[in-house]
N, CA, C and O atoms as a Tripos MOL2 file, in Angstrom:
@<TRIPOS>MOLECULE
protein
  304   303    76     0     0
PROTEIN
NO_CHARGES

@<TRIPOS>ATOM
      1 N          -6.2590    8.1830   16.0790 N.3       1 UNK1
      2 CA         -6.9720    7.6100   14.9610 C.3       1 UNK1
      3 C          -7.2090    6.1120   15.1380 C.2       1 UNK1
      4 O          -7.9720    5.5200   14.3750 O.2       1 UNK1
      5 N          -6.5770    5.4970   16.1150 N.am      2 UNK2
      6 CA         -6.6140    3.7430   16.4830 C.3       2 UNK2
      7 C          -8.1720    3.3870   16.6920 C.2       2 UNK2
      8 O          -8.7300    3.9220   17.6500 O.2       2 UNK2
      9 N          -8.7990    2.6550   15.9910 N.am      3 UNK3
     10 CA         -9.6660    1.9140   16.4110 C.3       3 UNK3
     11 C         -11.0350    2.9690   15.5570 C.2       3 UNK3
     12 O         -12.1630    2.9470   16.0500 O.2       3 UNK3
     13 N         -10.8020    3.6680   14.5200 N.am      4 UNK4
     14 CA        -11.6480    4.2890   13.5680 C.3       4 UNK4
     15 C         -11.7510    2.9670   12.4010 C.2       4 UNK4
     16 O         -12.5280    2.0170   12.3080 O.2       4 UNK4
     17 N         -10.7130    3.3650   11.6790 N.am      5 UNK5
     18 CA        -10.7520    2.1260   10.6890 C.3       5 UNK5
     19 C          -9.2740    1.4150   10.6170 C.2       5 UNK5
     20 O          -8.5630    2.1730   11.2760 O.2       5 UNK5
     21 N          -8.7230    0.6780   10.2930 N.am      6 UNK6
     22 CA         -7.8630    0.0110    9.6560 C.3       6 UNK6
     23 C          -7.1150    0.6310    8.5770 C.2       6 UNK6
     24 O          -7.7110    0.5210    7.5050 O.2       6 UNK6
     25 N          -5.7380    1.3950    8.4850 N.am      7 UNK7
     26 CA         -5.1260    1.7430    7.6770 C.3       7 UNK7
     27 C          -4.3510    1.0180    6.5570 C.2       7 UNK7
     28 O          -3.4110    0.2890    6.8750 O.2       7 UNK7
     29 N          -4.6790    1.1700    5.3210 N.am      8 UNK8
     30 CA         -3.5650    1.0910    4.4330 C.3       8 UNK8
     31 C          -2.1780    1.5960    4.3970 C.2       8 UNK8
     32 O          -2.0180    2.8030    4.5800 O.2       8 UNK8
     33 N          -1.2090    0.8830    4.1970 N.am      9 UNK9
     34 CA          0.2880    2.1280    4.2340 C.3       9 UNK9
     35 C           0.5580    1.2870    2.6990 C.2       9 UNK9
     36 O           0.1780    0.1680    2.3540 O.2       9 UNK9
     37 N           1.3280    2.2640    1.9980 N.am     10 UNK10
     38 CA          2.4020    1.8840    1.0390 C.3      10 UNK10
     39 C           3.2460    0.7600    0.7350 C.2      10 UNK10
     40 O           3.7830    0.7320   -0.3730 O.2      10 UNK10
     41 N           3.4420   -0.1770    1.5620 N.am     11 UNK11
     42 CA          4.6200   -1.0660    1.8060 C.3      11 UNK11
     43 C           3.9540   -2.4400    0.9260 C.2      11 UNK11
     44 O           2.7700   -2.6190    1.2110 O.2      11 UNK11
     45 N           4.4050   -3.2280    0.1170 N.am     12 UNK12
     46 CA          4.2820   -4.1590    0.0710 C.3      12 UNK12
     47 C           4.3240   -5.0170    1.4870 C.2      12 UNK12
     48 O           4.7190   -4.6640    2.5980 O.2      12 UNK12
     49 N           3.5710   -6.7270    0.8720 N.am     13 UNK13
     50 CA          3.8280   -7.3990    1.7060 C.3      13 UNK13
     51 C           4.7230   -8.3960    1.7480 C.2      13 UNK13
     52 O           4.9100   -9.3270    0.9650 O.2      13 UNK13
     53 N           5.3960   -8.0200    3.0090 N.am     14 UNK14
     54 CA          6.4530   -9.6690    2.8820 C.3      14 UNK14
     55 C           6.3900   -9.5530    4.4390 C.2      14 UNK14
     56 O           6.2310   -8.7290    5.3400 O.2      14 UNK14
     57 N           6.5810  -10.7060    4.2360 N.am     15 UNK15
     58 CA          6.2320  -11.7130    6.3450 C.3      15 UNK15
     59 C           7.1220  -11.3380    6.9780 C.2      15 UNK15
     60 O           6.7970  -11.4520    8.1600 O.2      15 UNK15
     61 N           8.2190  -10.8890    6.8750 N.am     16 UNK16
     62 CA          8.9360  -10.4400    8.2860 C.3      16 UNK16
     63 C           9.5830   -9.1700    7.1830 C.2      16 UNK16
     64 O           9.5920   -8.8660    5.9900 O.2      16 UNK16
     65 N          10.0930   -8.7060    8.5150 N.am     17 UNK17
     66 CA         11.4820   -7.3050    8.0440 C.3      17 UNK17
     67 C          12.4890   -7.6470    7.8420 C.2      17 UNK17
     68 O          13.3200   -6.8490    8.2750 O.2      17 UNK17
     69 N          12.9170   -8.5190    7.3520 N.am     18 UNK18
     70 CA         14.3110   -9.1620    6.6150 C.3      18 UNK18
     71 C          14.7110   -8.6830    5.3120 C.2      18 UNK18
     72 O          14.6450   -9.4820    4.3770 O.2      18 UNK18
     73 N          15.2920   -6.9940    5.0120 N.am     19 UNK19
     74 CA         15.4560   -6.5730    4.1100 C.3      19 UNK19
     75 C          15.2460   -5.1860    3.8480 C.2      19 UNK19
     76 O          15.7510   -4.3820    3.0640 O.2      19 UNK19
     77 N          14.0070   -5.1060    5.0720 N.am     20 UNK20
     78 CA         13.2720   -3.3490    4.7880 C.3      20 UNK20
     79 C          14.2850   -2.6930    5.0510 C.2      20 UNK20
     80 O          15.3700   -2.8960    5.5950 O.2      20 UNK20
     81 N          13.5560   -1.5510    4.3940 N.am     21 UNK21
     82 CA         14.1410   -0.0380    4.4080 C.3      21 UNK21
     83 C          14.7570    0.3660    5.8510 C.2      21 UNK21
     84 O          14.0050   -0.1560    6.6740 O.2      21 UNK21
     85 N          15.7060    1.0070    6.4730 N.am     22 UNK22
     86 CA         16.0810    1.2030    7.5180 C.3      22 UNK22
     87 C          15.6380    2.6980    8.1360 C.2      22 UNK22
     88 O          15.5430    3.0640    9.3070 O.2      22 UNK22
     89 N          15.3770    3.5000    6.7340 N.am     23 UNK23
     90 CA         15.3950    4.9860    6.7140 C.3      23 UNK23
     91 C          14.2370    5.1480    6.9140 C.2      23 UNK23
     92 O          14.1250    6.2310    7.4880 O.2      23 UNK23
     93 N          12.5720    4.3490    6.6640 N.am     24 UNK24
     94 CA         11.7450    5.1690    6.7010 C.3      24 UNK24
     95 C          10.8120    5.1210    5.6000 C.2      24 UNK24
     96 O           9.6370    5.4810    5.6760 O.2      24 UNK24
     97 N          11.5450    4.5320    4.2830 N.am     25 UNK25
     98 CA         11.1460    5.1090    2.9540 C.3      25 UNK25
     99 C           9.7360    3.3530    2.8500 C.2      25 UNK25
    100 O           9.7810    2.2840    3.4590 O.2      25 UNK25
    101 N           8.8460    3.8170    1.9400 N.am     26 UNK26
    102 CA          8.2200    2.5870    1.7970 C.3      26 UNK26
    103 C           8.6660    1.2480    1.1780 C.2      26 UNK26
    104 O           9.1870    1.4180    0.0760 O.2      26 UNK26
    105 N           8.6120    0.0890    1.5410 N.am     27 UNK27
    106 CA          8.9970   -1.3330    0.7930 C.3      27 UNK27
    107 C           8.5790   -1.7050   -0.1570 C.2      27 UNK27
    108 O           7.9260   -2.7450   -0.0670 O.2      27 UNK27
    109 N           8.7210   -1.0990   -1.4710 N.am     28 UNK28
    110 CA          8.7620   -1.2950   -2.5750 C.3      28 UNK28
    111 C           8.5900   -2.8500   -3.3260 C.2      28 UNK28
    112 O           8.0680   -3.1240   -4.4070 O.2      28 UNK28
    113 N           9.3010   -3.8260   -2.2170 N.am     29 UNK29
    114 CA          9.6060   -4.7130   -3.0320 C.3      29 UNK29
    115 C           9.1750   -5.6720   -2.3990 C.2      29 UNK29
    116 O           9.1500   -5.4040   -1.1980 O.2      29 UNK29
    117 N           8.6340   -7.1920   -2.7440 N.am     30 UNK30
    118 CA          7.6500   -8.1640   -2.1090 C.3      30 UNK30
    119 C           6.5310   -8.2900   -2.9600 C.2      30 UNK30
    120 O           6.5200   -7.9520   -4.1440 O.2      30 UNK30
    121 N           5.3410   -8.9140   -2.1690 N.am     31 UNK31
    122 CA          4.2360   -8.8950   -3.1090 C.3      31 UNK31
    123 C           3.4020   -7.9120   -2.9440 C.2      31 UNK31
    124 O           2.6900   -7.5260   -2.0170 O.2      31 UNK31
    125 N           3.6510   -7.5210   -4.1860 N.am     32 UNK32
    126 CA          2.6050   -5.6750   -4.1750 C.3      32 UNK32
    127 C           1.0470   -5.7370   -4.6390 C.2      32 UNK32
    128 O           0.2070   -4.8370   -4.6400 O.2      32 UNK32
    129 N           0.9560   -6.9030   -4.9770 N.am     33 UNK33
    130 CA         -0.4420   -7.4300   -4.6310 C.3      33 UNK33
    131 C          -1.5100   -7.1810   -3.4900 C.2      33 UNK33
    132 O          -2.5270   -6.4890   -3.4420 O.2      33 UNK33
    133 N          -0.9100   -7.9730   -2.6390 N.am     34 UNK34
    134 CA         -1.0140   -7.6710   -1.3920 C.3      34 UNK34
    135 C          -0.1550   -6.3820   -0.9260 C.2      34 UNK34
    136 O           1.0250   -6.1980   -1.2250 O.2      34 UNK34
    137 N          -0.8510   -5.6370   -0.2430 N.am     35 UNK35
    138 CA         -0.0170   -4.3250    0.8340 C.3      35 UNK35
    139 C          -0.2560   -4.2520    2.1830 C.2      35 UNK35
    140 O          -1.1510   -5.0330    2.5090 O.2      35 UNK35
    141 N           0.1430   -3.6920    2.9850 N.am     36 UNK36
    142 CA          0.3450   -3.7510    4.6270 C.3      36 UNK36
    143 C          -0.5630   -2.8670    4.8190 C.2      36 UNK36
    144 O          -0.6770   -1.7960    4.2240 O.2      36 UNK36
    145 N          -1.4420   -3.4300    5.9250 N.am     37 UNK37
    146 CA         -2.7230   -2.8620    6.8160 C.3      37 UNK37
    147 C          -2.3680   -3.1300    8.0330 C.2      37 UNK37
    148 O          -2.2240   -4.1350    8.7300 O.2      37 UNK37
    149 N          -2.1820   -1.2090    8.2040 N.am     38 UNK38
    150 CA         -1.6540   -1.3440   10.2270 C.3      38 UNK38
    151 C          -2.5710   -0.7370   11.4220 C.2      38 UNK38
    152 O          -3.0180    0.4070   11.3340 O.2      38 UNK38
    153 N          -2.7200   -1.2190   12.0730 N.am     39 UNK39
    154 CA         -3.8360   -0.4070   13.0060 C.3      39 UNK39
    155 C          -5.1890   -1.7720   13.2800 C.2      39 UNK39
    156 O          -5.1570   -2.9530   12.9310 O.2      39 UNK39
    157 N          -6.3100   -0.9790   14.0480 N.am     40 UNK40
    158 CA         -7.2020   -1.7210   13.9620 C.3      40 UNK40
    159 C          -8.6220   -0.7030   13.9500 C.2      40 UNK40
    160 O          -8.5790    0.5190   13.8130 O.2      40 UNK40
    161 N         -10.0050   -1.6070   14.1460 N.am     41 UNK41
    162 CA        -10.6410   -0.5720   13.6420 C.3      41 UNK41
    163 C         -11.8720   -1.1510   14.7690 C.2      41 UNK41
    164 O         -11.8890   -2.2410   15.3410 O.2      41 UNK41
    165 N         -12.8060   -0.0990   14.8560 N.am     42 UNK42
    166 CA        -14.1540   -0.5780   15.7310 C.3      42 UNK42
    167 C         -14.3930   -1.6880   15.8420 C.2      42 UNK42
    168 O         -14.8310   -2.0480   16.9350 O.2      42 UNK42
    169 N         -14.1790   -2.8570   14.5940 N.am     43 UNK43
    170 CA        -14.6840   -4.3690   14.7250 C.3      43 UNK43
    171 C         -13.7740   -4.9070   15.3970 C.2      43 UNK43
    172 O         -13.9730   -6.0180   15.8880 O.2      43 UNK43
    173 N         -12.6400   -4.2820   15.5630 N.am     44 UNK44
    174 CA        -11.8610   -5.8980   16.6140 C.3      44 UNK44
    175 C         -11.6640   -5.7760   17.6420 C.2      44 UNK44
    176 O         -11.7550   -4.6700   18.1740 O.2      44 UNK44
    177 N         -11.4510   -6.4560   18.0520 N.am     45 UNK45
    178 CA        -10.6240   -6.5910   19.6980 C.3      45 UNK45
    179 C          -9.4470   -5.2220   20.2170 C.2      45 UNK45
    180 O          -8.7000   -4.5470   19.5090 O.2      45 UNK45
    181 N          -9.7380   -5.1720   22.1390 N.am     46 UNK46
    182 CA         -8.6780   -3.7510   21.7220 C.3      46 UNK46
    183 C          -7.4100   -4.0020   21.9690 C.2      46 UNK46
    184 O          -6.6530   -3.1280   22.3900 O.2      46 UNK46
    185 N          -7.0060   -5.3340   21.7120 N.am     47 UNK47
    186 CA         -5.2210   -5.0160   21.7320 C.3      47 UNK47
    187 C          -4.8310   -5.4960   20.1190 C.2      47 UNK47
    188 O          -3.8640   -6.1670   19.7600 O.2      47 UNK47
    189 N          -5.8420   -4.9560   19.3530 N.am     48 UNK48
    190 CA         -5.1130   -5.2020   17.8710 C.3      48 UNK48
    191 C          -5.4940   -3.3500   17.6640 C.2      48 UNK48
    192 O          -5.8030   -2.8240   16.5950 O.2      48 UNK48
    193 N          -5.3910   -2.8170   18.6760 N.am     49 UNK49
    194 CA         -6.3110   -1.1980   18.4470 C.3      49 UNK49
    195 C          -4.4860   -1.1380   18.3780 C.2      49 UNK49
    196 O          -4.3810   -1.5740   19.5240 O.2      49 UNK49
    197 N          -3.4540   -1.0020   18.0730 N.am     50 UNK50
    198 CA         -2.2450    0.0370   18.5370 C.3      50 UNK50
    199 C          -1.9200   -0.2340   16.7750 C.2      50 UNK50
    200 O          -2.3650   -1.0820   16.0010 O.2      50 UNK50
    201 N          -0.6400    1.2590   16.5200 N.am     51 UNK51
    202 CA         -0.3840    1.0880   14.9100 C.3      51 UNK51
    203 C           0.7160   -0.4480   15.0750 C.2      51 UNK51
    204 O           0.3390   -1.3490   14.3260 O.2      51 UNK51
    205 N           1.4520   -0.6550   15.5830 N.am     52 UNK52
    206 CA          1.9950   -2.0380   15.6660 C.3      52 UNK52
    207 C           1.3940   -3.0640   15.0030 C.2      52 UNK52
    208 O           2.2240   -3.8190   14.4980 O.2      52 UNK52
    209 N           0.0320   -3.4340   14.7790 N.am     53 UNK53
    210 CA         -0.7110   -4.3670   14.4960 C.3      53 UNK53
    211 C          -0.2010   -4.2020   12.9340 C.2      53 UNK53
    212 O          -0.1840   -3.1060   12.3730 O.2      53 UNK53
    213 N           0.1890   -5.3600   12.3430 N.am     54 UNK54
    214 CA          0.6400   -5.2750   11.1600 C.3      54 UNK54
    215 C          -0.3300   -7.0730   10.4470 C.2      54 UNK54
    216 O          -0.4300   -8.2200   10.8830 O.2      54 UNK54
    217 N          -0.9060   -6.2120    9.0000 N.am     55 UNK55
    218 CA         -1.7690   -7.4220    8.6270 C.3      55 UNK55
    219 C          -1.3850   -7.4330    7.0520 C.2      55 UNK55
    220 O          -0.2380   -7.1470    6.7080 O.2      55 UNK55
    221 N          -2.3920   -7.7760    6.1020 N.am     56 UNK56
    222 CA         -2.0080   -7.5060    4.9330 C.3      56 UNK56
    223 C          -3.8190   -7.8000    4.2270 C.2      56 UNK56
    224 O          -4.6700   -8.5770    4.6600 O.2      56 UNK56
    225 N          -3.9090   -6.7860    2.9610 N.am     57 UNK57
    226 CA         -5.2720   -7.3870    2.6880 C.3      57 UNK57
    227 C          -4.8670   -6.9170    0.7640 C.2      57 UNK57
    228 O          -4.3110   -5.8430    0.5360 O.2      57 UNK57
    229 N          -5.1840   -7.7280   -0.2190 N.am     58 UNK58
    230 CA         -5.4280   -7.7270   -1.4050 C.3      58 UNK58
    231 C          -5.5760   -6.1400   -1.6580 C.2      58 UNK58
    232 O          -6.3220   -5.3800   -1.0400 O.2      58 UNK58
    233 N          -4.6330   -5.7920   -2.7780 N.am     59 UNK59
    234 CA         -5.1490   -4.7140   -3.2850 C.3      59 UNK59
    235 C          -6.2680   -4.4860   -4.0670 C.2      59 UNK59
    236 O          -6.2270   -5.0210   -5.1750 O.2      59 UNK59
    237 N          -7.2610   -3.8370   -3.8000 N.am     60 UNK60
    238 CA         -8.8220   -3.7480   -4.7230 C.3      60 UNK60
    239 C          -9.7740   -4.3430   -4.0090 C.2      60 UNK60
    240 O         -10.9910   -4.3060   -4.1880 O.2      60 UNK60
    241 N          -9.1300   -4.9210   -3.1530 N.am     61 UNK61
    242 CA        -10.4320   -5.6340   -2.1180 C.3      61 UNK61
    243 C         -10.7960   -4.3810   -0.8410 C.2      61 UNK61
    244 O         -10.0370   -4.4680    0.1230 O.2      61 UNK61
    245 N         -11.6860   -3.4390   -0.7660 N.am     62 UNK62
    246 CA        -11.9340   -2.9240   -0.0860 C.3      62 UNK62
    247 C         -13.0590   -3.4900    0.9970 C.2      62 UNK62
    248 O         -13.9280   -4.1950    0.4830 O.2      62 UNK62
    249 N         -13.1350   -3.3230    2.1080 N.am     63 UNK63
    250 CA        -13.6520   -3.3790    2.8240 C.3      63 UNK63
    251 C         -14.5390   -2.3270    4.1460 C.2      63 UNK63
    252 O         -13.8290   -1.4170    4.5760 O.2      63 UNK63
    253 N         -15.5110   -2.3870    4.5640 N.am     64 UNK64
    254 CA        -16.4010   -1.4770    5.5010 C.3      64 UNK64
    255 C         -15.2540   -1.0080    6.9780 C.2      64 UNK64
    256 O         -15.4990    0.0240    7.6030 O.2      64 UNK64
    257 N         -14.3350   -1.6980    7.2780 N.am     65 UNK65
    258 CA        -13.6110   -1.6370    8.6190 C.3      65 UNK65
    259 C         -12.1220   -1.0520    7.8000 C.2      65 UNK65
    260 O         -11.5800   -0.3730    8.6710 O.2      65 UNK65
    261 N         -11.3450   -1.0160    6.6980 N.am     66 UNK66
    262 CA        -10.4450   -0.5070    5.8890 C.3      66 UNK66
    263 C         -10.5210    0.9280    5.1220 C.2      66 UNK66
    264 O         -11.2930    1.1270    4.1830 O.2      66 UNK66
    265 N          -9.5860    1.9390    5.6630 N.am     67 UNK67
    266 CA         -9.2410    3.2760    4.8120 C.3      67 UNK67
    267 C          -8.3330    3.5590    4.5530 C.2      67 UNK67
    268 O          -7.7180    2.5580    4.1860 O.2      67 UNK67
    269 N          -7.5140    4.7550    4.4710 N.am     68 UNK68
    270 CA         -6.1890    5.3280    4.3850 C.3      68 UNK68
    271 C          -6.2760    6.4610    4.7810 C.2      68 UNK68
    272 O          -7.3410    7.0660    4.6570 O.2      68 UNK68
    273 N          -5.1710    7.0420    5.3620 N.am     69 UNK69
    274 CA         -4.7730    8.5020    5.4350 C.3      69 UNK69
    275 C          -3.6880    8.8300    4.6120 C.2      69 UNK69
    276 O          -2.7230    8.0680    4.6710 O.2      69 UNK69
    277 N          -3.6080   10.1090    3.6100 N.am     70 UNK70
    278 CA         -3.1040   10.3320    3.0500 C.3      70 UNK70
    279 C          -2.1940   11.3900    3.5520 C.2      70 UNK70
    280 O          -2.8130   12.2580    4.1690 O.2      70 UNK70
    281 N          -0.6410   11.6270    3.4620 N.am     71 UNK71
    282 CA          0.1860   12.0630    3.8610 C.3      71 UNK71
    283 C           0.8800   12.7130    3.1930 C.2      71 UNK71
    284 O           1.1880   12.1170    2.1610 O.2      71 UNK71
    285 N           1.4870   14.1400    3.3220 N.am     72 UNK72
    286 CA          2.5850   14.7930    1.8470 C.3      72 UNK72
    287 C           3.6070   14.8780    2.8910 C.2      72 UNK72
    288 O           3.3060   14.9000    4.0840 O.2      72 UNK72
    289 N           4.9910   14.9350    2.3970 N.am     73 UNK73
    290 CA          6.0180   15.6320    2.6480 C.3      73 UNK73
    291 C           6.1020   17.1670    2.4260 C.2      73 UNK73
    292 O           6.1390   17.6580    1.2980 O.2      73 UNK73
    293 N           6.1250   17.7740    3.3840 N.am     74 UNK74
    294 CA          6.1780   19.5810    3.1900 C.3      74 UNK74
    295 C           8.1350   19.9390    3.1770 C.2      74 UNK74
    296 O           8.9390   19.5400    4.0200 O.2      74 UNK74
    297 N           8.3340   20.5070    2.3490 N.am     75 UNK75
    298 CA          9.5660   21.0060    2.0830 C.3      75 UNK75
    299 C           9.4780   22.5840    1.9980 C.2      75 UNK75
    300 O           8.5930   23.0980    1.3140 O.2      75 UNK75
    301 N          10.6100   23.5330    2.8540 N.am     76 UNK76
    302 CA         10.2220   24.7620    3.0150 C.3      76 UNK76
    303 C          11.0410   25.3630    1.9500 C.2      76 UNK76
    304 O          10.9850   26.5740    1.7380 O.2      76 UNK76
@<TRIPOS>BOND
     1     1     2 1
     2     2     3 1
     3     3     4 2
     4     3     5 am
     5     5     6 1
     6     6     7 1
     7     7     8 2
     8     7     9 am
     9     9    10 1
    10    10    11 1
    11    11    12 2
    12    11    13 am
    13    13    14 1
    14    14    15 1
    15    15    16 2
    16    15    17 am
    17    17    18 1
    18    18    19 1
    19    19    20 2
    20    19    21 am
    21    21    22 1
    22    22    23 1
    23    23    24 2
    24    23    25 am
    25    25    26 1
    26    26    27 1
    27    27    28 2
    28    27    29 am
    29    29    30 1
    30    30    31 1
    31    31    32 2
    32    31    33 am
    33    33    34 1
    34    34    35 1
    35    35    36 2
    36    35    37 am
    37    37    38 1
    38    38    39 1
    39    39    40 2
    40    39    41 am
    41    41    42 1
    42    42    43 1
    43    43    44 2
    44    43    45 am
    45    45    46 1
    46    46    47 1
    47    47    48 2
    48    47    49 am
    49    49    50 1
    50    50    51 1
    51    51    52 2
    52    51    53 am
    53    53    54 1
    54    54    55 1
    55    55    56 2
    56    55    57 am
    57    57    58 1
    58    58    59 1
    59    59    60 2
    60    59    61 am
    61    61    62 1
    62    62    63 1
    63    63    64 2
    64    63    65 am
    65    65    66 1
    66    66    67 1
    67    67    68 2
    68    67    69 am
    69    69    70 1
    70    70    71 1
    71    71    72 2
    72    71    73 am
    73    73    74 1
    74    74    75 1
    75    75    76 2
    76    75    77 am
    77    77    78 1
    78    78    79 1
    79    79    80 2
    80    79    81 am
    81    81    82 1
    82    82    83 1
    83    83    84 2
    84    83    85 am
    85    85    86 1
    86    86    87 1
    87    87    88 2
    88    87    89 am
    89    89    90 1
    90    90    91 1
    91    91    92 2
    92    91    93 am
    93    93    94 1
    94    94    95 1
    95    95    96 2
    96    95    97 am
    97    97    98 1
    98    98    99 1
    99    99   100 2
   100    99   101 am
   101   101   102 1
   102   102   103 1
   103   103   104 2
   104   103   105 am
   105   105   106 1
   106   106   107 1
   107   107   108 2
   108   107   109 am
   109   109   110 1
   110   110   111 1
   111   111   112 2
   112   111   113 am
   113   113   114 1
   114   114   115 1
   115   115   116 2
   116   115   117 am
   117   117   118 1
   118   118   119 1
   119   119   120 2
   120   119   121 am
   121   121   122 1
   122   122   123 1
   123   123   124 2
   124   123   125 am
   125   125   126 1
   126   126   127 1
   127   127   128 2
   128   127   129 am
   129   129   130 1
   130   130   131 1
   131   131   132 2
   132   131   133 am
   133   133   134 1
   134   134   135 1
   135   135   136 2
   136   135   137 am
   137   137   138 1
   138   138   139 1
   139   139   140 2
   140   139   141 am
   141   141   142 1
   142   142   143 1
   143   143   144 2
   144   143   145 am
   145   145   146 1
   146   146   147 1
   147   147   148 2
   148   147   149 am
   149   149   150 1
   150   150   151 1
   151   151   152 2
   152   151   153 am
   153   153   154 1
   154   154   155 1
   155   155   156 2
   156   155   157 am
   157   157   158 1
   158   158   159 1
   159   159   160 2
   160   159   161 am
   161   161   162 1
   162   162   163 1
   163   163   164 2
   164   163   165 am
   165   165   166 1
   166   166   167 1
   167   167   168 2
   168   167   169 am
   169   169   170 1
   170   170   171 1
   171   171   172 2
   172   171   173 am
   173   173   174 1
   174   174   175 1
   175   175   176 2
   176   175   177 am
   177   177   178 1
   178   178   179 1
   179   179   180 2
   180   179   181 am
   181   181   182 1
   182   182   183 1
   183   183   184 2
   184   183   185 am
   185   185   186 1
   186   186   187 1
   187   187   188 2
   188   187   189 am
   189   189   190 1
   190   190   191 1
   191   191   192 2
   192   191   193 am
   193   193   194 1
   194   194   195 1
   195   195   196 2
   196   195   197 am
   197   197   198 1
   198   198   199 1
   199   199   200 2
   200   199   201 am
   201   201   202 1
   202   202   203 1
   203   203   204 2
   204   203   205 am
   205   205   206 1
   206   206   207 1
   207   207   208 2
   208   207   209 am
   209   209   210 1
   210   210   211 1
   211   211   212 2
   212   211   213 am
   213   213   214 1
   214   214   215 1
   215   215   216 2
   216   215   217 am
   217   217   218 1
   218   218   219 1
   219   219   220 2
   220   219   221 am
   221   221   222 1
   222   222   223 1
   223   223   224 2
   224   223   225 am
   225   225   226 1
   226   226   227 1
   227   227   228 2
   228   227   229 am
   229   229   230 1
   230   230   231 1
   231   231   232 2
   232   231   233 am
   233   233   234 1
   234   234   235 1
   235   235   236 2
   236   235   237 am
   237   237   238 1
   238   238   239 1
   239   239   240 2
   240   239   241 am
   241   241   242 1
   242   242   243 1
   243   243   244 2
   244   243   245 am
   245   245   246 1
   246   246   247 1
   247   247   248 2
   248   247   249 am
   249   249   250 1
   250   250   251 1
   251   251   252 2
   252   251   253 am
   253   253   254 1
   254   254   255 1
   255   255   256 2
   256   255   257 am
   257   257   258 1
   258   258   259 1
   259   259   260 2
   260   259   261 am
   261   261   262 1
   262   262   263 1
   263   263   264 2
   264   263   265 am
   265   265   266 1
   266   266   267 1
   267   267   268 2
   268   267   269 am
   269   269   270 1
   270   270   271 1
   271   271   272 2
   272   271   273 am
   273   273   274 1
   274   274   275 1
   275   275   276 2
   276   275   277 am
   277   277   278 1
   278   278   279 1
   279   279   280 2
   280   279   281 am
   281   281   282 1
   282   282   283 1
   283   283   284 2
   284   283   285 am
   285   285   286 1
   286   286   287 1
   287   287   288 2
   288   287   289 am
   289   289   290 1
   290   290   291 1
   291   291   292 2
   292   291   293 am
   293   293   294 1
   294   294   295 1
   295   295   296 2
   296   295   297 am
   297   297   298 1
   298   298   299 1
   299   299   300 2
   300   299   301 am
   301   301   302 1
   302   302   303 1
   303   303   304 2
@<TRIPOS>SUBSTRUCTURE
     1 UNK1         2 RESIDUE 1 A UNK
     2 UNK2         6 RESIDUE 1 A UNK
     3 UNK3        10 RESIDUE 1 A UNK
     4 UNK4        14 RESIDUE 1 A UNK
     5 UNK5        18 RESIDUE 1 A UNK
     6 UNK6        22 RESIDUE 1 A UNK
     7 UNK7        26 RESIDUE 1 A UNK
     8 UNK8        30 RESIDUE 1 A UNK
     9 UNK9        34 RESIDUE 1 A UNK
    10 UNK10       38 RESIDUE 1 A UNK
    11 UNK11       42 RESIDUE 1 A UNK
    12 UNK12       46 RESIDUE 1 A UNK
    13 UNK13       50 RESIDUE 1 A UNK
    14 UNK14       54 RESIDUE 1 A UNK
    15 UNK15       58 RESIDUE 1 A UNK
    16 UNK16       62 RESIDUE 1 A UNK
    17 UNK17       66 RESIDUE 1 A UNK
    18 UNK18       70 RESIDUE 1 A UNK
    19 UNK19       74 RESIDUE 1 A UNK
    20 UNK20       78 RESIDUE 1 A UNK
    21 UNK21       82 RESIDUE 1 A UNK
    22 UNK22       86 RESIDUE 1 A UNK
    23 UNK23       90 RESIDUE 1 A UNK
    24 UNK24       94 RESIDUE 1 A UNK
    25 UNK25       98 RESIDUE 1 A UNK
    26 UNK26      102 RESIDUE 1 A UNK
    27 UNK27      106 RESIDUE 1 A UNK
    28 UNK28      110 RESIDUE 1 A UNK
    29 UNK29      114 RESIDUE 1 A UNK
    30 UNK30      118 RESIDUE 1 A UNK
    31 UNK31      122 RESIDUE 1 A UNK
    32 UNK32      126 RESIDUE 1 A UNK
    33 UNK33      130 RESIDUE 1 A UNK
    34 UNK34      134 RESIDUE 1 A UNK
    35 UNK35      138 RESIDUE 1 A UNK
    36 UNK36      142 RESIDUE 1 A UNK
    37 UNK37      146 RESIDUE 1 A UNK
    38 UNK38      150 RESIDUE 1 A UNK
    39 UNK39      154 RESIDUE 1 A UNK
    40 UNK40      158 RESIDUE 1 A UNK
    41 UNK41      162 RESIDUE 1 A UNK
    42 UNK42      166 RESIDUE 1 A UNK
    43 UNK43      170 RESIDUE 1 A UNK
    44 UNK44      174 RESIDUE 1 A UNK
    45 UNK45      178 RESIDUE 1 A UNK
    46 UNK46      182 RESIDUE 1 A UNK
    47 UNK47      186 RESIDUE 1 A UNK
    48 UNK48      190 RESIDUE 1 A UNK
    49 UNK49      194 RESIDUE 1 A UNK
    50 UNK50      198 RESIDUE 1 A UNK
    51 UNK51      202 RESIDUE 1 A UNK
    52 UNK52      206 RESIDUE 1 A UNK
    53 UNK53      210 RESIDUE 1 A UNK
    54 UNK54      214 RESIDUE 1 A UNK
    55 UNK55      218 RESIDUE 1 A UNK
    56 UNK56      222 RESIDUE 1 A UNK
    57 UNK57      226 RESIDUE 1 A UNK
    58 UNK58      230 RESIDUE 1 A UNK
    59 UNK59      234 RESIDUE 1 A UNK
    60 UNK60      238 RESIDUE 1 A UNK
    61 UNK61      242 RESIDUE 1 A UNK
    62 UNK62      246 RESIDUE 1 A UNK
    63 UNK63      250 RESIDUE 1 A UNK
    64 UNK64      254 RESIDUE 1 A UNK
    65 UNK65      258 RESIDUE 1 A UNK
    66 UNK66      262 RESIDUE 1 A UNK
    67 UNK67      266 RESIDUE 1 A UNK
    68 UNK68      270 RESIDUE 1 A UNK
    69 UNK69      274 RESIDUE 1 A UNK
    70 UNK70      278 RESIDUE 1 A UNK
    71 UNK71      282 RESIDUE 1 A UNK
    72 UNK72      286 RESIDUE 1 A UNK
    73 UNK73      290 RESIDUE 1 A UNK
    74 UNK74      294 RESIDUE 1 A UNK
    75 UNK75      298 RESIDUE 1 A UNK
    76 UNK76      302 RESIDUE 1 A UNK
């Protein structure tokens, strides 16, 4: 999916990992204003193409290069 669009994830933003979750679960806490955009998308350069690339963009501000994939937990 690298280099389609730019993903949204769940996580608030805060500038480093000094605090996150260890397990997995999303970062709840920071500025939830802003949320974490990982990946990259057709417009950039290709070493911001890997999910590593970690950015942040305003919530409600959508953009043409920004989407999401939506994900469930399956429990049997």
């Amino acid at each position: 999916m690298s280099g389609n669009v730019e993903e949204w994830v769940q996580d608030c933003w805060n500038g480093d990992y000094e605090g996150a979750p260890g397990d997995g679960r999303a970062w709840e806490r920071g500025n939830c204003s802003q949320r974490v955009v990982r990946g990259g998308s057709w417009f950039d350069s290709p070493r911001n193409l890997r999910a590593a690339v970690r950015n942040w963009n305003t919530t409600g501000n959508g953009i043409y290069v920004l989407g999401f994939r939506i994900a469930r937990t399956l429990t049997p």
